[in-house]
N, C-alpha and C positions, 0 to 999 in steps of 0.2 A: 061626297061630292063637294067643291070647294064651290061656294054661294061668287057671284062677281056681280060690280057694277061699273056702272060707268061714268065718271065723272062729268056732266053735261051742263053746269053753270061755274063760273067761277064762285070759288068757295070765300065765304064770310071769313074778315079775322082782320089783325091787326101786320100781318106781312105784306110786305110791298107787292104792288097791283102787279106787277111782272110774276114775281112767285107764287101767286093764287091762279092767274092765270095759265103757269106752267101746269097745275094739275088738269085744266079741263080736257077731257078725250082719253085721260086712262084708263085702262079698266085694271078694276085694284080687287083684292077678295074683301069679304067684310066678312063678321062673326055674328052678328047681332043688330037689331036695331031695337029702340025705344026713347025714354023719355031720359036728355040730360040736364045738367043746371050748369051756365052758363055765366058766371063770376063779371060784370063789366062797372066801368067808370065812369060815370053822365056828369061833365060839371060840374066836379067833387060827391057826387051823391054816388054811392054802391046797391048795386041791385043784380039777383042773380033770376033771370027768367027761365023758364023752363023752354027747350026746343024737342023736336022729334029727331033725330038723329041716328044714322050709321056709325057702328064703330069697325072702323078697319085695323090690322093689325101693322102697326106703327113700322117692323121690319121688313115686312113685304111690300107695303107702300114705298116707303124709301128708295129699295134697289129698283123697281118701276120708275120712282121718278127720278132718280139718277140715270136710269138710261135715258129715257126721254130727254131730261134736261141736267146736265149735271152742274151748270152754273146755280138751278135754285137745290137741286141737292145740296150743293155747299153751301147756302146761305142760310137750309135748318138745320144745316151742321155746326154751323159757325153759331148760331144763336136761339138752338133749343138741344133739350137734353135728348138724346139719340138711343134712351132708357125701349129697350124692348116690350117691358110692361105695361106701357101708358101708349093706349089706343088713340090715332088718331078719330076724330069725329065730323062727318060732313052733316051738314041739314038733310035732312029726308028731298026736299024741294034744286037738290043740289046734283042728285044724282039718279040714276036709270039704272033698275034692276034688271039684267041678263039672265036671261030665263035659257036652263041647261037645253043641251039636244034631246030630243026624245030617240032614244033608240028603238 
């Protein structure tokens, strides 16, 4: 049974507030969740914090938000690697778990 949630905050990151906000309201699958580490730049100083995170599978998120929005499709086409193997990751505080039907 494929796990799903729902994207219910605009998601953290360094893409234009229009392409973070194209993700909120999808519902995407996910594989997993737990603890990531998170590489950022403060003012010349590097530090990598840890978050609680979702990983969704990078190729099935994409065609979701290519239908929804295909102008930011293009935009992490144009400006990330579109590699099948590298998960994307939301915050745990980012997203709503979809709990299956009970039959």
């Amino acid at each position: 049974m494929t796990k799903l949630l729902e994207i219910t905050k605009k998601p953290n990151g360094e893409e234009p507030n229009w392409v973070r906000k194209a993700w909120v309201g999808l519902v995407l699958p996910y594989k997993d969740f737990g603890f990531t580490v998170v590489s950022l730049s403060v003012l010349g100083h590097n530090f990598s914090p840890k978050y609680f995170g979702v990983f969704v599978p990078r190729r099935e998120a994409m065609i979701i938000l290519g239908h929804h929005s295909p102008k930011a499709f293009i935009w992490w086409k144009e400006h990330y690697s579109m590699a099948d193997s590298v998960d994307l990751i939301f915050l745990i505080q980012e997203v709503k778990f979809i709990k299956p039907p009970i039959d």
